[in-house]
LUMTIFI-564835 format. One record per residue (C-alpha): residue number from 1; x, y, z. Coordinates in nm, 2 decimals, decimal comma, padded with zeros to 4 digits. Example, Ala and Ser with C-alpha at 12.3 -4.5 7.8 and 13.67 -1.06 7.14 Angstrom:
BEGIN
- nr	c1	c2	c3
- 1	01,23	-00,45	00,78
- 2	01,37	-00,11	00,71
***
This chain:
BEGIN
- nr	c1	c2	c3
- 1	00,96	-00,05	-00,43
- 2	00,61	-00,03	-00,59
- 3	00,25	-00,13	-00,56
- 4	-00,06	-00,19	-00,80
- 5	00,10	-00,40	-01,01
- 6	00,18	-00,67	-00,70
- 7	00,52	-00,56	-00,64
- 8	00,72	-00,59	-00,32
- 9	00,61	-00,31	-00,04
- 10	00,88	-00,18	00,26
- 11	00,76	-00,38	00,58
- 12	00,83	-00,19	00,95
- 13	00,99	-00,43	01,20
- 14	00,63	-00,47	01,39
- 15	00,45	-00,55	01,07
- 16	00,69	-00,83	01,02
- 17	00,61	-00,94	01,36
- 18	00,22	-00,90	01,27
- 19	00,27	-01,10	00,94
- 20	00,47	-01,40	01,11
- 21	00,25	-01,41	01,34
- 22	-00,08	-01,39	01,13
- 23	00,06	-01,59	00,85
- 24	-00,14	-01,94	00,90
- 25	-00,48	-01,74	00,89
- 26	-00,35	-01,54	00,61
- 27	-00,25	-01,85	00,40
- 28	-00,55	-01,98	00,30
- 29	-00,66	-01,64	00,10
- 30	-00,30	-01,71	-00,09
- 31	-00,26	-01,80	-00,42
- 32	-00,01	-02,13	-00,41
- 33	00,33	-01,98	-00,56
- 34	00,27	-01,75	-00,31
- 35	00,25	-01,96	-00,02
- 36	00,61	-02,14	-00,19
- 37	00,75	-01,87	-00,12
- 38	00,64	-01,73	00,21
- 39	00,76	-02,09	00,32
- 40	01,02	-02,08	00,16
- 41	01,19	-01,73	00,23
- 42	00,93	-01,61	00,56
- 43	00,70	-01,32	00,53
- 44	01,00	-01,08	00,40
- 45	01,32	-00,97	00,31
- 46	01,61	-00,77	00,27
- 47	01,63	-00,61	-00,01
- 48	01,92	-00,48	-00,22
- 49	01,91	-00,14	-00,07
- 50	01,89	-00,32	00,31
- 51	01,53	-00,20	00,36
- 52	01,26	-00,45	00,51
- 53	01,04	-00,54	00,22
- 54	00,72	-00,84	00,13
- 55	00,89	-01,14	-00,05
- 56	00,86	-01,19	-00,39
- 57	00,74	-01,47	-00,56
- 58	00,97	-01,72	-00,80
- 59	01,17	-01,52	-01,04
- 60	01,09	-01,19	-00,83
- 61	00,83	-01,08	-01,00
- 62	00,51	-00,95	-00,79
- 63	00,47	-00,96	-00,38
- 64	00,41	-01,29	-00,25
- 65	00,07	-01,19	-00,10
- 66	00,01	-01,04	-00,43
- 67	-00,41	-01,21	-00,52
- 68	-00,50	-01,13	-00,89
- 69	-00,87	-01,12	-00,95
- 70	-01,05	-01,24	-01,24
- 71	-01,01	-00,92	-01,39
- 72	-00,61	-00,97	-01,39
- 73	-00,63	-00,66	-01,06
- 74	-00,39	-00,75	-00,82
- 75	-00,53	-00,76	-00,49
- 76	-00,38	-00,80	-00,08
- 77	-00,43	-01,14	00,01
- 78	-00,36	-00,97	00,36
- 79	-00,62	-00,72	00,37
- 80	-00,85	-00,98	00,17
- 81	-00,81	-01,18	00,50
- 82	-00,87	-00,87	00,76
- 83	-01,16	-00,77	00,54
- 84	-01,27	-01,07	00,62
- 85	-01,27	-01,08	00,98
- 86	-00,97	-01,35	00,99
- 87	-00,71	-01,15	01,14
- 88	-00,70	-00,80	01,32
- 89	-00,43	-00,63	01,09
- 90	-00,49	-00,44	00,74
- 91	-00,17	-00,46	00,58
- 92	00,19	-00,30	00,60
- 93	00,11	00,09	00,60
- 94	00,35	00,10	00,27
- 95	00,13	-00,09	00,12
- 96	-00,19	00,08	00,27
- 97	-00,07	00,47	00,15
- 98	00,00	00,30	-00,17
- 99	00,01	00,55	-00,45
- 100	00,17	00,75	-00,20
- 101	00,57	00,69	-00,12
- 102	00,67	00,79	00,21
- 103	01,00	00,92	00,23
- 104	01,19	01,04	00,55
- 105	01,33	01,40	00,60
- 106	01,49	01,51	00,80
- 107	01,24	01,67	01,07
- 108	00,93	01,55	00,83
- 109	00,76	01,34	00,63
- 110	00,75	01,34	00,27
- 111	00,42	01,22	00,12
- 112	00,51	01,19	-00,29
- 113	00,26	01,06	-00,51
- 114	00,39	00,78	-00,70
- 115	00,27	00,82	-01,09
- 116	00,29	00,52	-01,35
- 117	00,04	00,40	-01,61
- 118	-00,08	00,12	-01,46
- 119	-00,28	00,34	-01,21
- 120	-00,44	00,52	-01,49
- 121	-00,80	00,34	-01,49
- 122	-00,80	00,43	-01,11
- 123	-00,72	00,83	-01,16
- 124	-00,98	00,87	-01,46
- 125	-01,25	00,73	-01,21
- 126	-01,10	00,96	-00,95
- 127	-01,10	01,28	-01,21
- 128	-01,44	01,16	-01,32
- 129	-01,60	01,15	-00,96
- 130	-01,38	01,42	-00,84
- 131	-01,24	01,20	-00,54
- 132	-00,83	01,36	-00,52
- 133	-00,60	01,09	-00,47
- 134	-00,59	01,19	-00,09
- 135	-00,92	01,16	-00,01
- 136	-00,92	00,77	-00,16
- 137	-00,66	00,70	00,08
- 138	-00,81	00,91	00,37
- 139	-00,80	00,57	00,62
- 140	-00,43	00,51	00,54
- 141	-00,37	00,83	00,59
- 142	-00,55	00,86	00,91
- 143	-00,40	00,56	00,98
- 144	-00,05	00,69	00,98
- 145	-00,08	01,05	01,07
- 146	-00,40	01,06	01,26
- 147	-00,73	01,23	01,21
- 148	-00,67	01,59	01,32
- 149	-00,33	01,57	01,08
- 150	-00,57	01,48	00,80
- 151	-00,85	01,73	00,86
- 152	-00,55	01,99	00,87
- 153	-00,47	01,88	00,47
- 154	-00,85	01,89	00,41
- 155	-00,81	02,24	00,53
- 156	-00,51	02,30	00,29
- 157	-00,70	02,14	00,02
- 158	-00,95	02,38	00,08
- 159	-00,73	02,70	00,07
- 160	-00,57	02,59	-00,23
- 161	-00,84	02,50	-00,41
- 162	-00,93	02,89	-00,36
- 163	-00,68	03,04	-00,46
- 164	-00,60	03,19	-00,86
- 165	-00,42	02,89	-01,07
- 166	-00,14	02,99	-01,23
- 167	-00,14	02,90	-01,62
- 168	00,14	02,65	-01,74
***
């Protein structure tokens, strides 16, 4: 399940709830195939692996609230519409941590950074300005784990910075 490109995101049971609800002031700011769709299927699936997911467009290509720019950059017509003061929630948190996968442990989190090519123009801008993948997602991560969670990994960051690199 990945992001940036427009593709599907995993949806928790309360988000689906959100999104159903919040769906005819989120329309408007959705490009028409997208809005097929929604209508068509609802505001998400199942997908093969039985997870909760965004539904795709016609022939399953990018998320249905997927909003290309002029620029071709694919966009949240969902957070387009909270940024906008038309509805109260930001987007599925999958979608929000985006690089970042989520997967569950056993007692723990597991926060994975998910690296293809199409997020290349993003991590040169974030080498260039020195801004760690982390620290662009600091209100999704805040967001899910809360601020004294984060200011712990700015902490860590911190330390590891520090201390001697090892050569490759």
């Amino acid at each position: 399940m990945l992001r940036g490109r427009g593709e599907r995101g995993a949806v928790e049971q309360d988000e689906e709830e959100q999104l159903k609800k919040l769906w005819p002031k989120i329309k408007p700011y959705i490009p028409e195939k997208g809005q097929r769709a929604i209508d068509a299927h609802g505001v998400s699936e199942v997908d093969s692996d039985g997870d909760l997911v965004t539904t795709l467009v016609e022939g399953r290509k990018e998320c249905a609230f997927t909003v290309f720019d002029e620029k071709g950059i694919a966009l949240c017509g969902v957070e387009m519409a909270w940024k906008d003061g038309a509805i109260p929630f930001r987007k599925p948190i999958s979608c929000h941590l985006y690089p970042i996968r989520v997967v569950k442990l056993k007692e723990h989190d597991g926060l994975n950074y998910h690296k293809w090519p199409i997020c290349k123009p993003a991590c040169t801008c974030g080498a260039k300005l020195d801004v760690p993948v982390y620290r662009f997602l600091k209100d999704a991560l805040v967001r899910a784990y809360g601020q004294e969670w984060y200011d712990e990994l700015e902490v860590i960051h911190t330390e590891w910075e520090k201390a001697p690199k090892r050569k490759k």
